[in-house]
C-alpha positions in Angstrom: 134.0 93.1 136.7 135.8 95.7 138.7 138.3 93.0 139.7 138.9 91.6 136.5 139.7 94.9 135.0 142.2 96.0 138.2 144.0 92.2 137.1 144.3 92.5 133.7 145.5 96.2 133.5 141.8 97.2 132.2 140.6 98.6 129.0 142.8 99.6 126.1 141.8 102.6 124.5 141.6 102.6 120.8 144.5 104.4 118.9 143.7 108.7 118.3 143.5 109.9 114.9 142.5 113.2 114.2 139.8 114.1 111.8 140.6 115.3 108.3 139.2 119.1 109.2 141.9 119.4 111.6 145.5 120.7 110.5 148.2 118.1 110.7 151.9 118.6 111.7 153.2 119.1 107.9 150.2 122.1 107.4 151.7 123.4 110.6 154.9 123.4 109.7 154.3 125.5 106.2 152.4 128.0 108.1 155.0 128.1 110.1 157.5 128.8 106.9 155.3 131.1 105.5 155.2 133.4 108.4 159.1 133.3 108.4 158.7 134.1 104.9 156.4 137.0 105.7 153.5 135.9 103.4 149.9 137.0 104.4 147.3 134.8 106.5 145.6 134.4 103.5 148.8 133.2 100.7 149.6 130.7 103.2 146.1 129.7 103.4 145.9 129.5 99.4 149.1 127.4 99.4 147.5 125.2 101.8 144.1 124.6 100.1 142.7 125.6 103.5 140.4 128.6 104.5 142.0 132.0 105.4 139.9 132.1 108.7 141.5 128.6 109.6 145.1 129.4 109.0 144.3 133.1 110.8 142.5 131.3 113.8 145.5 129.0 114.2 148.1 131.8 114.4 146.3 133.7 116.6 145.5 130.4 118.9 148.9 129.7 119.4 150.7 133.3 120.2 150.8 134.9 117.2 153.1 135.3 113.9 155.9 136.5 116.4 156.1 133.5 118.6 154.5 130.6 116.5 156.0 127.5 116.7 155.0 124.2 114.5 156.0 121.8 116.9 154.7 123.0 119.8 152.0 124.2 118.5 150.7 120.7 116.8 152.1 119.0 120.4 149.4 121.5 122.1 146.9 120.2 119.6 147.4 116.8 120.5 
């Protein structure tokens, strides 16, 4: 079996997709916006649909309102 795998390249993984509790790229990116816009943890969190202690656990995971970065950030994440 070993062999056969080594020949043919071996097993492909199936594709990633991230479960829906997990923030995607776009809810990144309006946190993001909202910081610049100096809204509260919890208005951006309201404007996302999402809890407060998720958006607030997300900013604080990735370096803070000074230095967050959506991009980054959702690469990190990945």
């Amino acid at each position: 079996m070993r062999r056969f795998l080594l020949q043919t390249g071996g097993l492909k993984s199936p594709p990633r997709c991230r479960p829906l509790r997990h923030l995607t790229a776009e809810e990144r990116e309006e946190i993001s916006r909202g910081i610049a816009a100096g809204l509260s943890g919890r208005a951006i969190a309201r404007g996302l649909g999402r809890p407060a202690s998720t958006v607030s656990r997300e900013i604080v995971r990735n370096s803070g309102r000074e230095a967050y970065r959506a991009g980054t950030d959702d690469a990190a994440a990945e």
